[in-house]
C-alpha positions, -999 to +999 in steps of 0.1 A: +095-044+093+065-020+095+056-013+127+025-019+147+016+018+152+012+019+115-002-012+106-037-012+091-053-043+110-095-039+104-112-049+078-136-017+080-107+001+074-095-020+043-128-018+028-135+017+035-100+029+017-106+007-009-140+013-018-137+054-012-105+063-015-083+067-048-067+039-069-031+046-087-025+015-110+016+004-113+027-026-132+034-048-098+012-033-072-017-011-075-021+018-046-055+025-033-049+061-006-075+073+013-076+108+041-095+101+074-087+115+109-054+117+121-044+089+143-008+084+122-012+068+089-016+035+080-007+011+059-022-022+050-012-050+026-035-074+000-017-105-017-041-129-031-032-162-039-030-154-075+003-143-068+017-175-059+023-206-034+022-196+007+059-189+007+054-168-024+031-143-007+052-144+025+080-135+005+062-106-013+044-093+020+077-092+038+088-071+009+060-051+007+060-045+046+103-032+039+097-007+013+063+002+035+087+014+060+107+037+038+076+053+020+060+063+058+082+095+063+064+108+028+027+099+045+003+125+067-007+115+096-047+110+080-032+087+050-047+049+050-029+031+023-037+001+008-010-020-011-022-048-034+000-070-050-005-082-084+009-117-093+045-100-113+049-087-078+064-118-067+096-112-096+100-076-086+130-069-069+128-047-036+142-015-053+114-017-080+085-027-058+097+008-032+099+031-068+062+018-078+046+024-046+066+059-045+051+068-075+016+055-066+018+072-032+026+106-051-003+102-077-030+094-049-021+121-038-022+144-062-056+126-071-069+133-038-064+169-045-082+170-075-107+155-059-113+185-032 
């Protein structure tokens, strides 16, 4: 489970990482990262209902929210992250779902730095 501290709970802040920050596209889930003020980062979650049924998307963000939690230590403390699941997300194991947003975490920020 992801906790609270790190949880990305307003919609300002949803829209804001979304609309400014960077997006990093992966066959499951696409990554949108954004740098603000410290305050520890955060991470928030998106799953439509183009990815399935209720207990599909519970199923997904309760993934999502796992391989979150393993990702954080990799995070500054002015990261906002935005996970969005794509509908194949719901037949992605685990392991696959935590090496996609891995690699969308490192080329956020790499685009970020570019961006300087």
């Amino acid at each position: 489970m992801l906790p609270a501290q790190f949880r990305m709970t307003r919609s300002a802040e949803f829209g804001a990482t979304i609309k400014h920050g960077v997006r990093a596209a992966q066959p499951d889930i696409v990554v949108h990262a954004r740098r603000e003020s410290d305050g520890g980062p955060r991470i928030g979650l998106v799953v439509a209902k183009s990815v399935g049924n209720a207990v599909q998307r519970h199923q997904v963000s309760r993934r999502l929210r796992h391989v979150a939690r393993a990702v954080l230590p990799e995070l500054t403390s002015a990261d906002r992250v935005v996970i969005r699941a794509l509908p194949t997300s719901r037949h992605a194991v685990s392991a696959r779902l935590e090496q996609q947003l891995r690699t969308g975490v490192r080329r956020a920020h790499d685009l970020m730095e570019k961006a300087r």
